[in-house]
TIBALUM-803344 format. One record per residue (C-alpha): z, x, y; residue number from 1. Coordinates in steps of 0.25 Angstrom, whole numbers, plus 5000, padded with zeros to 4 digits. Layout:
<nudrens>
[[Z,X,Y],NUM]
...
</nudrens>
This chain:
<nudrens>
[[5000,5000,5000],1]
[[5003,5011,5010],2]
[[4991,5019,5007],3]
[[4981,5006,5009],4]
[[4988,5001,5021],5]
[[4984,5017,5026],6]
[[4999,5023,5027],7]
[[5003,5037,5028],8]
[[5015,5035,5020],9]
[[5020,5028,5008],10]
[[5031,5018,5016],11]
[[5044,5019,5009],12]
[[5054,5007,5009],13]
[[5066,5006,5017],14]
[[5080,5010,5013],15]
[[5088,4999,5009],16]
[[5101,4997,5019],17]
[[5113,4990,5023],18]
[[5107,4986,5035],19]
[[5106,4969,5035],20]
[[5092,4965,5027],21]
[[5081,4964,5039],22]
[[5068,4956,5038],23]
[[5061,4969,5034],24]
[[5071,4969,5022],25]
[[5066,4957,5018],26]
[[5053,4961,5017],27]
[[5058,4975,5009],28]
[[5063,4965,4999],29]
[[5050,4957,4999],30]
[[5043,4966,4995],31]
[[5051,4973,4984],32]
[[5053,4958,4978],33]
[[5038,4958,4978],34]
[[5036,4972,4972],35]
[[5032,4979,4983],36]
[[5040,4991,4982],37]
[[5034,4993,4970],38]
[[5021,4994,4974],39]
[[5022,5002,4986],40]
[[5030,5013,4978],41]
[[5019,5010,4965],42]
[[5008,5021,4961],43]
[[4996,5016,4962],44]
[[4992,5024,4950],45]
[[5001,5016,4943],46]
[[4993,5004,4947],47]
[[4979,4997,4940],48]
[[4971,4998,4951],49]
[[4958,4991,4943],50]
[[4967,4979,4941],51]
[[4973,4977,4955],52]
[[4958,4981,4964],53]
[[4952,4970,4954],54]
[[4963,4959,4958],55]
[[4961,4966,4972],56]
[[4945,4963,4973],57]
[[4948,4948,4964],58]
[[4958,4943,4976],59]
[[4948,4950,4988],60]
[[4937,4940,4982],61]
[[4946,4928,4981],62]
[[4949,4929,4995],63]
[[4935,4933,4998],64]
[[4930,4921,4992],65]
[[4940,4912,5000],66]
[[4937,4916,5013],67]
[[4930,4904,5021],68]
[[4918,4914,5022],69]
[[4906,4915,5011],70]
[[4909,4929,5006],71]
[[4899,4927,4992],72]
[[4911,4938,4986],73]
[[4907,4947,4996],74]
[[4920,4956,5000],75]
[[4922,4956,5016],76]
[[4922,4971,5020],77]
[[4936,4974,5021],78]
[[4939,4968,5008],79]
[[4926,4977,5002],80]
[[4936,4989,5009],81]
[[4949,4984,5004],82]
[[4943,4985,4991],83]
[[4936,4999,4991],84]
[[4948,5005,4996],85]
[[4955,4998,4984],86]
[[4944,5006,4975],87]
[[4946,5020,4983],88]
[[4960,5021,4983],89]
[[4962,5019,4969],90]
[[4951,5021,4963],91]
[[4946,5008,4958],92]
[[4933,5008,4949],93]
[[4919,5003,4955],94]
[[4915,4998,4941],95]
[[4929,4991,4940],96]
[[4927,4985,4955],97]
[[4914,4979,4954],98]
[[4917,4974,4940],99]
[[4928,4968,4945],100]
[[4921,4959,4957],101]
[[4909,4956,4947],102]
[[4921,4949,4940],103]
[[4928,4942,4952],104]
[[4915,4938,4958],105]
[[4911,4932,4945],106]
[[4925,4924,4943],107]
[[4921,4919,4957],108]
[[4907,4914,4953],109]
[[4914,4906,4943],110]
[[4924,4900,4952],111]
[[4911,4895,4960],112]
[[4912,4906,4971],113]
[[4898,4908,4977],114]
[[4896,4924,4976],115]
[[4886,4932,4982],116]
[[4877,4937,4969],117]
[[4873,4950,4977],118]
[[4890,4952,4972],119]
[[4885,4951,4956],120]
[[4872,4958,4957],121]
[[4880,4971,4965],122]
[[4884,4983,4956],123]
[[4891,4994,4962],124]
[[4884,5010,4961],125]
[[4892,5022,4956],126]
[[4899,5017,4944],127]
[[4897,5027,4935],128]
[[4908,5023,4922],129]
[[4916,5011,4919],130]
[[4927,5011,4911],131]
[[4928,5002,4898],132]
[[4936,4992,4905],133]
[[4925,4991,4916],134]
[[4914,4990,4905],135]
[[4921,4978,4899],136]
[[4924,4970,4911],137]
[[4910,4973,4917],138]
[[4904,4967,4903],139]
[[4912,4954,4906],140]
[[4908,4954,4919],141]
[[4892,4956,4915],142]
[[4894,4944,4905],143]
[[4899,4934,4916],144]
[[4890,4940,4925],145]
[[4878,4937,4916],146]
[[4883,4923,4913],147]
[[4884,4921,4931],148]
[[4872,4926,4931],149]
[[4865,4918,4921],150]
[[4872,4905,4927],151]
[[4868,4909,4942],152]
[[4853,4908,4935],153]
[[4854,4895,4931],154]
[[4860,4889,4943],155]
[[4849,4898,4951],156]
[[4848,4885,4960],157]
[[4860,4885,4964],158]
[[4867,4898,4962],159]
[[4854,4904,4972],160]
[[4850,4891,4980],161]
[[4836,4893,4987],162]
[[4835,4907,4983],163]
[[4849,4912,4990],164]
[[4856,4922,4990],165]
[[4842,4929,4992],166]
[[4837,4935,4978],167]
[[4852,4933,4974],168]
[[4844,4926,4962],169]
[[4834,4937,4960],170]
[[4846,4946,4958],171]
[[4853,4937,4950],172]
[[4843,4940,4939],173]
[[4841,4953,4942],174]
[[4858,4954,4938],175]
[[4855,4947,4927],176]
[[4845,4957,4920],177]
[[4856,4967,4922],178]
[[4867,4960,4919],179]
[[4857,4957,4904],180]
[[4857,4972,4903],181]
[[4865,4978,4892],182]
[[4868,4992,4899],183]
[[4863,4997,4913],184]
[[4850,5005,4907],185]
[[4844,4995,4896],186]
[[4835,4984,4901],187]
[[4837,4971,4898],188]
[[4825,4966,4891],189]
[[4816,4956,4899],190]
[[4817,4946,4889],191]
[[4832,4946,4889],192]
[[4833,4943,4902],193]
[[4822,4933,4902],194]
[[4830,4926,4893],195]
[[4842,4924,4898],196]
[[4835,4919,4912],197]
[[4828,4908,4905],198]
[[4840,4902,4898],199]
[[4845,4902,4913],200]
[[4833,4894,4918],201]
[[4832,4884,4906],202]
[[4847,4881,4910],203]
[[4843,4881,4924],204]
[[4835,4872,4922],205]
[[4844,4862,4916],206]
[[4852,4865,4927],207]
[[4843,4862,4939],208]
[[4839,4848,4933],209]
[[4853,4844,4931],210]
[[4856,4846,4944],211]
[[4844,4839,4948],212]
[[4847,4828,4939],213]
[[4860,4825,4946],214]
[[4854,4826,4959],215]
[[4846,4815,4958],216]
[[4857,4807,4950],217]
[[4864,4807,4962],218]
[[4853,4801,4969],219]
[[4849,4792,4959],220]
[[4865,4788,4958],221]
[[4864,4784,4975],222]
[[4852,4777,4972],223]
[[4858,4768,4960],224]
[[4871,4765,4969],225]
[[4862,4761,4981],226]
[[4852,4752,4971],227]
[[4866,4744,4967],228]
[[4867,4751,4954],229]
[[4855,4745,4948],230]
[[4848,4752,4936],231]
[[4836,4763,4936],232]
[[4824,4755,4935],233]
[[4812,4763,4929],234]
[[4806,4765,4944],235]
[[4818,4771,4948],236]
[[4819,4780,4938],237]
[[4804,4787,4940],238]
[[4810,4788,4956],239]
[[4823,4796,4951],240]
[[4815,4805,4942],241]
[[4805,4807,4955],242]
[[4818,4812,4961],243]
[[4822,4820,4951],244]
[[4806,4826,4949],245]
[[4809,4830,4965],246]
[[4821,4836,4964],247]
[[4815,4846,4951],248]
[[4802,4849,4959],249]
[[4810,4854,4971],250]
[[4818,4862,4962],251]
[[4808,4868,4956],252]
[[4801,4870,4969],253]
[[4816,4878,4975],254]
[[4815,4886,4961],255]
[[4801,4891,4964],256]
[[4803,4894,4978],257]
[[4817,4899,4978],258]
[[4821,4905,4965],259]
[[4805,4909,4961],260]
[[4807,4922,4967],261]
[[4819,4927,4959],262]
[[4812,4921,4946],263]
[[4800,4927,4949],264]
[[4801,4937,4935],265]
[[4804,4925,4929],266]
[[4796,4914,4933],267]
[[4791,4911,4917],268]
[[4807,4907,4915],269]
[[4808,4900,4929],270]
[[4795,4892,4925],271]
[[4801,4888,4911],272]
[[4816,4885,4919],273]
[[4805,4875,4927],274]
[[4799,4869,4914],275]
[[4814,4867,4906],276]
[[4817,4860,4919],277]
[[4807,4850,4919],278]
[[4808,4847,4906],279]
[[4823,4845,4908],280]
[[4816,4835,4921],281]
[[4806,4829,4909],282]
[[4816,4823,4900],283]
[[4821,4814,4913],284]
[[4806,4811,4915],285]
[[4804,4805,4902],286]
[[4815,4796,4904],287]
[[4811,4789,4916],288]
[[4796,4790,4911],289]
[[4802,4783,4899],290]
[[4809,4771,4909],291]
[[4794,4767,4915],292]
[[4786,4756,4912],293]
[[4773,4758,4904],294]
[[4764,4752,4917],295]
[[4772,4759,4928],296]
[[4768,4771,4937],297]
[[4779,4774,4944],298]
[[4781,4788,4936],299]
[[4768,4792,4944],300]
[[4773,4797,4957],301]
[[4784,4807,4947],302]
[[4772,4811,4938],303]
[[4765,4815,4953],304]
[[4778,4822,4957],305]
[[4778,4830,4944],306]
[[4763,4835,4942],307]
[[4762,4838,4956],308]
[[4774,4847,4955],309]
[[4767,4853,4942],310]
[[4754,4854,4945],311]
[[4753,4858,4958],312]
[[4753,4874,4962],313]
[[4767,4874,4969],314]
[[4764,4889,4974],315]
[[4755,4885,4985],316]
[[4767,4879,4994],317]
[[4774,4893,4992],318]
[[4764,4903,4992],319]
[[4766,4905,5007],320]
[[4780,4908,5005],321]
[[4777,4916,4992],322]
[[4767,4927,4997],323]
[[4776,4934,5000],324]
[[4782,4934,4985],325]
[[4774,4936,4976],326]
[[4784,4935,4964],327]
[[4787,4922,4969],328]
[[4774,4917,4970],329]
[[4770,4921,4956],330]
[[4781,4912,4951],331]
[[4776,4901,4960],332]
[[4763,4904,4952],333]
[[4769,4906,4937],334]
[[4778,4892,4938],335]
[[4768,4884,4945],336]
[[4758,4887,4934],337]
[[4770,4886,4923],338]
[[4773,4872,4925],339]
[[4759,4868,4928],340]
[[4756,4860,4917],341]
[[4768,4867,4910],342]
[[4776,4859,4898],343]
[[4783,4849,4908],344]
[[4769,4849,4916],345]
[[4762,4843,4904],346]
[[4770,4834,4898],347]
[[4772,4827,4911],348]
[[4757,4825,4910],349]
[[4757,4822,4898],350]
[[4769,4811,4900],351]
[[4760,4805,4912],352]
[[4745,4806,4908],353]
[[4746,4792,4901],354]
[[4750,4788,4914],355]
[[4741,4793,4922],356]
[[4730,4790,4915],357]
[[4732,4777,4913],358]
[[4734,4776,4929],359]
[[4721,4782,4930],360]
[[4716,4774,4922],361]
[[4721,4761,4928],362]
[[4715,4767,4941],363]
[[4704,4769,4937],364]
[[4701,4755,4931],365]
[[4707,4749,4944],366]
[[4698,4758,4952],367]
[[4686,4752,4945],368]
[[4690,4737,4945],369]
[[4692,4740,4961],370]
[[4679,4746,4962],371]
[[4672,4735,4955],372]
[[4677,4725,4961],373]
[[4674,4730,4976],374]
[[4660,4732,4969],375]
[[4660,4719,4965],376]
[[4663,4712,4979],377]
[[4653,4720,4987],378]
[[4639,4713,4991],379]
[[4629,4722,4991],380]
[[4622,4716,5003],381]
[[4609,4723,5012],382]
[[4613,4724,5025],383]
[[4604,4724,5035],384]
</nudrens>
């Protein structure tokens, strides 16, 4: 205690005496009942300095955290020097430090506590041996990292909305690789990697239209309430699934413009993640397709809604801001073309090509009957 407070002299308690007890007494006996006296005259050689920097750093984050301002787990600077003094002085291992806060910060990501992914993806320099217990806690510490990592990928939407923190998502996976590899020398394989990323996708998928799904409950639940509880009626039914067909293409759209970027090495995976979705979007379809009356069109405008999406070359509206990127325009490309008459794509076709052509054909015959007619009542007469 004297040395950090910067004293010359290591203070020595005062002499007990007669005199009557003063207030500073009082205090004296404070501090022995608290066991002060033992620490001020302790060695600090005697003392686990690993164990007591690690509660240190663990109570400088929770307060960090509860401060009215948004630190992310970023350390003010007089708490960064509170700390490296800590280190200095006695000699407090880097490796054992930064373990450590990867662990405090990860017990905070747990709690809900936003924290600023630069923290995770940050590894010190200069650390050249651990000790066995470092390598044992750094292990747990790679195995929940992987596992936030991995969750963080699924809940890409909302763990990185619109693309921010800036290539925080592009990092994320780049942590990911090397969080896979077994030691820092060995690669790990491509297809490894590749693997774990698309089970992420295939339950983000599921994800992103649960979410979707219960938006548009909630709408469809106000609308019941202001209809006086009345049933779903075949026609309301095709007006939620429009709805819902709305909400899926402008999430799609927000993937491709905001996330394409950081996908871009993985853009075949991103394109299945897309297809998985719709299908999860097609078994809903089939229900309410299933609700219709033989003779009705009202399905049309959602069958519009659909191939239009689909079929149209989405990468015209964002060329202009992809010049500029071209790994992000090749994406733009390689999905647009993957879910152009991809498996959703098709049998959505397929589901609606009675329809269409028997509507064509109704046109058709109605178009002729009109025609005939207006034929039919003209008077072919010379005029002079």
């Amino acid at each position: 205690l004297y040395r950090a407070t910067g004293q010359a002299y290591k203070p020595v308690p005062p002499k007990q005496s007669s005199v009557v007890p003063s207030k500073a007494q009082g205090f004296v006996d404070k501090a022995s009942k608290h066991g002060m006296d033992e620490l001020i005259q302790a060695d600090p050689i005697n003392f686990s300095h690993d164990h007591l920097f690690s509660k240190l750093q663990s109570l400088t984050l929770d307060f960090r955290l509860n401060e009215p301002i948004c630190s992310l787990g970023w350390f003010s600077p007089g708490e960064v020097f509170v700390l490296d003094e800590y280190c200095a002085r006695y000699m407090v291992r880097g490796c054992h430090r930064h373990v450590s806060l990867l662990n405090d910060l990860l017990n905070k990501a747990d709690e809900g506590f936003l924290i600023d992914p630069t923290l995770m993806h940050y590894s010190p320099d200069g650390v050249g041996t651990v000790t066995l217990e470092e390598k044992e806690k750094f292990q747990d510490v790679k195995e929940r990292l992987r596992t936030l990592l991995e969750k963080e990928i699924i809940n890409f939407r909302y763990c990185f909305p619109f693309g921010r923190p800036e290539g925080a998502l592009k990092g994320t996976l780049s942590l990911l690789e090397r969080v896979l590899m077994k030691d820092v020398v060995s690669p790990v394989p491509p297809e490894e990697v590749r693997n774990v990323i698309r089970k992420c996708l295939q339950d983000a998928a599921l994800v992103n239209y649960t979410r979707i799904c219960n938006e548009a409950k909630l709408e469809r639940e106000v609308l019941r309430q202001e209809r006086m509880g009345m049933g779903v009626s075949p026609q309301q039914r095709i007006e939620d699934m429009i709805r819902v067909t709305e909400f899926c293409i402008d999430l799609l759209r927000e993937n491709e413009e905001h996330h394409g970027d950081a996908f871009a090495w993985f853009s075949d995976l991103l394109a299945d993640h897309s297809e998985i979705f719709w299908s999860l979007y097609s078994v809903d379809l089939d229900a309410a397709l299933d609700m219709q009356p033989p003779d009705s069109w009202d399905s049309f405008p959602l069958f519009q809604l659909l191939n239009d999406f689909l079929s149209n070359d989405r990468c015209a509206a964002a060329d202009a801001k992809a010049s500029a990127r071209f790994s992000l325009l090749f994406y733009n490309l390689f999905v647009a073309a993957h879910l152009r008459n991809g498996i959703f794509h098709t049998k959505l076709i397929q589901q609606f090509s009675p329809k269409v052509v028997r509507y064509v054909d109704l046109m058709e015959h109605s178009i002729a009957q009109s025609i005939e007619k207006g034929f039919a009542r003209e008077k072919w007469e010379v005029r002079k």
